[in-house]
C-alpha positions in Angstrom: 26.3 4.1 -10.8 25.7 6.8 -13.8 29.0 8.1 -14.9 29.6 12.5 -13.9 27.7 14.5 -15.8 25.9 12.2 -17.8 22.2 12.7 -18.1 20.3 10.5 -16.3 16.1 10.0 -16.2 13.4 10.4 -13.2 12.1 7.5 -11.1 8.3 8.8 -10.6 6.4 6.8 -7.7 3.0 7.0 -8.8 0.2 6.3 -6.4 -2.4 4.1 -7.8 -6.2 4.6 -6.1 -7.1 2.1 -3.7 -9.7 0.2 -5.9 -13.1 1.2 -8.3 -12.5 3.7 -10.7 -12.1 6.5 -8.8 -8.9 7.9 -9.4 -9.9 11.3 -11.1 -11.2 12.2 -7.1 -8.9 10.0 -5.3 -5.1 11.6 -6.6 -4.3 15.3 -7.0 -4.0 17.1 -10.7 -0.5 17.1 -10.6 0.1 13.4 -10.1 -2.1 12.3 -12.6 -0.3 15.0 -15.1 2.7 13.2 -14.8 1.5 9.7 -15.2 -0.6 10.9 -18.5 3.1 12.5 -19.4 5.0 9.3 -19.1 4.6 5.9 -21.4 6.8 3.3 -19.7 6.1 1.8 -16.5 7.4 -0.6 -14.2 4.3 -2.1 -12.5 3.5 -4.8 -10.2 0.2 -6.0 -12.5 0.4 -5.2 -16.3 -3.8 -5.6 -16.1 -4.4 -3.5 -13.4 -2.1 -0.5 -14.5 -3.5 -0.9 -18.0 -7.3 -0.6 -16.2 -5.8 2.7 -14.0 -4.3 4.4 -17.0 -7.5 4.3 -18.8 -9.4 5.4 -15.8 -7.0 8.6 -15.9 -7.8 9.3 -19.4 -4.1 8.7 -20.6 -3.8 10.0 -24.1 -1.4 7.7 -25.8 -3.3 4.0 -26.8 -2.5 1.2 -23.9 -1.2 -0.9 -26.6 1.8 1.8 -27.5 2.5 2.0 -23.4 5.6 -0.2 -22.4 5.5 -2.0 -19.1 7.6 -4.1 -17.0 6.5 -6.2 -14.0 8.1 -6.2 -11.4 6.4 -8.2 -8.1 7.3 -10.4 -5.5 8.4 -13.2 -8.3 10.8 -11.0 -10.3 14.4 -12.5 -10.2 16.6 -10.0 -8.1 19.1 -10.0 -10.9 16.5 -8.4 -13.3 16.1 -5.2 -10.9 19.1 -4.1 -12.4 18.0 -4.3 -16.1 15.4 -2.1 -14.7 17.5 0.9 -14.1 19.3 0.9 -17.8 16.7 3.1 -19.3 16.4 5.4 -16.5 20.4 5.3 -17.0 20.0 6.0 -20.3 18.1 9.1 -20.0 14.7 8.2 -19.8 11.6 8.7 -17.4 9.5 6.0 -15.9 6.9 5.4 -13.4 6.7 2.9 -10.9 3.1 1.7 -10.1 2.4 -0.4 -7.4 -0.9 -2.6 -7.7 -3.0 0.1 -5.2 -1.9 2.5 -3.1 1.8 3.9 -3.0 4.9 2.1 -4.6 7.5 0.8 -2.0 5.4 0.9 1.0 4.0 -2.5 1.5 4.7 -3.4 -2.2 7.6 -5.4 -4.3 8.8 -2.3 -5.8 11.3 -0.7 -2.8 14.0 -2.9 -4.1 14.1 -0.6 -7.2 13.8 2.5 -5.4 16.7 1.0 -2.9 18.7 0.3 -6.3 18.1 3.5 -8.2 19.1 5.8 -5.4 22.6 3.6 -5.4 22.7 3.9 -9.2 22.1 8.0 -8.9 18.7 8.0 -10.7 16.6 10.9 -9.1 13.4 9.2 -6.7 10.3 11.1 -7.3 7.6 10.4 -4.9 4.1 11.5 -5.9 1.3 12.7 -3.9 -1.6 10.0 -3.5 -3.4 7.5 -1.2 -2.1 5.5 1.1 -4.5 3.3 3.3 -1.8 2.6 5.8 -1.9 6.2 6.6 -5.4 7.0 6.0 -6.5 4.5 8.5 -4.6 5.7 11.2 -5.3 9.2 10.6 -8.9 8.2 11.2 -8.6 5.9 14.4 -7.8 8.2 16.9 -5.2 5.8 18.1 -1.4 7.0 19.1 0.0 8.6 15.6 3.3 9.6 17.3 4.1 6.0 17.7 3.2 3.5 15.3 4.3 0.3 13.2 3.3 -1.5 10.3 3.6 -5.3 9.9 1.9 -6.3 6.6 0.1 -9.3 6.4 0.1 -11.6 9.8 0.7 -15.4 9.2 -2.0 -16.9 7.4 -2.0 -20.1 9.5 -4.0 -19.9 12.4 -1.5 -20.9 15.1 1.0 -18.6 13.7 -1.6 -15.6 13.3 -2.4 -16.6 17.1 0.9 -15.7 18.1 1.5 -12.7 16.0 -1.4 -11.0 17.1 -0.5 -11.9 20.6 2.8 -10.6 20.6 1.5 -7.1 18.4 -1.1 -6.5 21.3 1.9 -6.8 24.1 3.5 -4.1 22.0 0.3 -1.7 21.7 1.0 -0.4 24.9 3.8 1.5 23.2 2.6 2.5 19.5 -0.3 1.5 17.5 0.2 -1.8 15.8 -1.4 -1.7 11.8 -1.8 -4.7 9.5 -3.4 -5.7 6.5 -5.5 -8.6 5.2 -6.6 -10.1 1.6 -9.9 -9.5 1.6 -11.0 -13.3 1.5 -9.2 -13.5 5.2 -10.6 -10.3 6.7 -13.6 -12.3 8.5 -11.2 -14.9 9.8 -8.6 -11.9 10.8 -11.3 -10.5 12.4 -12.4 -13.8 14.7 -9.0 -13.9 15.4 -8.8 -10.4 16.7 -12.3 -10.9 18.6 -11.1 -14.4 20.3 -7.6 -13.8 21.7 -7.6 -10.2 22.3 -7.9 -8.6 25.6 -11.6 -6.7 25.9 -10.0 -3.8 26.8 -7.7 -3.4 23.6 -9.1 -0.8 21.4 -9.5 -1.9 18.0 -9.8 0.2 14.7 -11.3 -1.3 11.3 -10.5 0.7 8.2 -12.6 -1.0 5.6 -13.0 0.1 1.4 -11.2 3.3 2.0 -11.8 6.2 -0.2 -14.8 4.0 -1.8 -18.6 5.1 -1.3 -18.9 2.0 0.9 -15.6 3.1 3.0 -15.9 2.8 7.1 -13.8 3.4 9.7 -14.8 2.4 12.9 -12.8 2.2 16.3 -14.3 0.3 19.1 -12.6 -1.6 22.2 -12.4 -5.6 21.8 -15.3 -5.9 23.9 -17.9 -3.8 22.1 -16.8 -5.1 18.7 -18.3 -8.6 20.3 -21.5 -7.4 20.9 -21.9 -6.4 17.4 -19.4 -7.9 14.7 -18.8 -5.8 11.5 -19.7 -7.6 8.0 -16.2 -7.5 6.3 -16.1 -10.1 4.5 -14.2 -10.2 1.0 -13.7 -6.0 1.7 -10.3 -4.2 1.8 -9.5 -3.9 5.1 -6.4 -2.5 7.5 -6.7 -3.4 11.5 -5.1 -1.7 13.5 -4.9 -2.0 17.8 -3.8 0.1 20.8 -4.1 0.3 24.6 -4.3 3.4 25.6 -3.4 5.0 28.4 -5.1 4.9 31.8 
């Protein structure tokens, strides 16, 4: 906890666009202002955030930016460490790999930690494919959850789906999938699902080959989407009668 009075720095949650190079379009002027403005970063892939801050023009070379990794690996006794600049005074962002920080992504524990610690939590404005894809589904927004990624073992992804399908009676059930798994997600989906579930398939979003497509179980059979090795969030619902 920073001491009374003492000066502490920002926490900025930086959205990261959700793959090419197309983050001039894909985040707002403001957003990228403040991630050209700042030159540390705690990041979930040094490579990638090196690749996104060149995309957004950043003036200062990569080579003089500071970052520290922080993903599912890092040792929870280093969060802390973390925090000591931002303690100290200083501003950093937090990148997560795509999309937003904390939201399906290593980096919440910081957040979680910094808000104990008193550092002030900027979000930024940018995209999220969790949100984008049921935005564009027409399934039950009032009402939703968001699981991650299913089991990757089929008998265990069997189950899951299973039980997520009981509950899409109530709120829309959205997951994710590495893209070399989104054709076996999908067989999964098309196998043990009931025809009548509606299903929504939010592929490459905010790319030029981006789809969005919702179609019940049934009709999805008679004519399978191609989405192999492509970004992809699922999502299912039964509506009502």
């Amino acid at each position: 906890m920073s001491e009374p009075g003492a000066t502490v720095g920002t926490l900025y949650l930086i959205p990261v666009s959700l793959g090419g190079d197309n983050a001039q379009s894909a985040l707002p002027s403001a957003t990228l202002a403040i991630a050209r403005r700042l030159d540390t970063f705690i990041v979930e892939n040094a490579k990638s955030a090196r690749r996104f801050l060149k995309t957004i023009g950043h003036p200062r070379p990569l080579q003089e930016i500071r970052f520290q990794v922080l993903d599912e690996h890092t040792d929870a006794r280093h969060v802390d460490s973390l925090l000591a600049p931002l303690l100290a005074g200083e501003d950093w962002g937090l990148m997560s790999e795509a999309g937003c920080p904390g939201v399906a992504d290593p980096g919440a524990v910081l957040v979680r930690r910094a808000h104990a610690a008193g550092v002030r939590v900027v979000p930024l404005v940018g995209p999220s494919s969790i949100l984008l894809a049921l935005m564009a589904s027409g399934m039950d927004g009032q009402r939703f959850a968001f699981h991650g990624y299913l089991p990757a073992d089929k008998a265990g992804r069997v189950a899951k789906l299973k039980e997520l399908e009981a509950n899409s009676r109530n709120a829309t059930q959205i997951f994710i999938e590495t893209p070399y798994r989104s054709a076996a997600m999908l067989d999964a989906l098309l196998e043990y699902c009931r025809g009548g579930t509606l299903l929504c398939i939010a592929a490459d979003l905010t790319l030029p080959s981006e789809s969005v497509t919702t179609r019940s179980i049934s009709d999805w059979k008679k004519k399978p989407p191609e989405i192999n090795r492509r970004l992809a969030v699922f999502l299912i619902w039964q509506a009502p009668r």
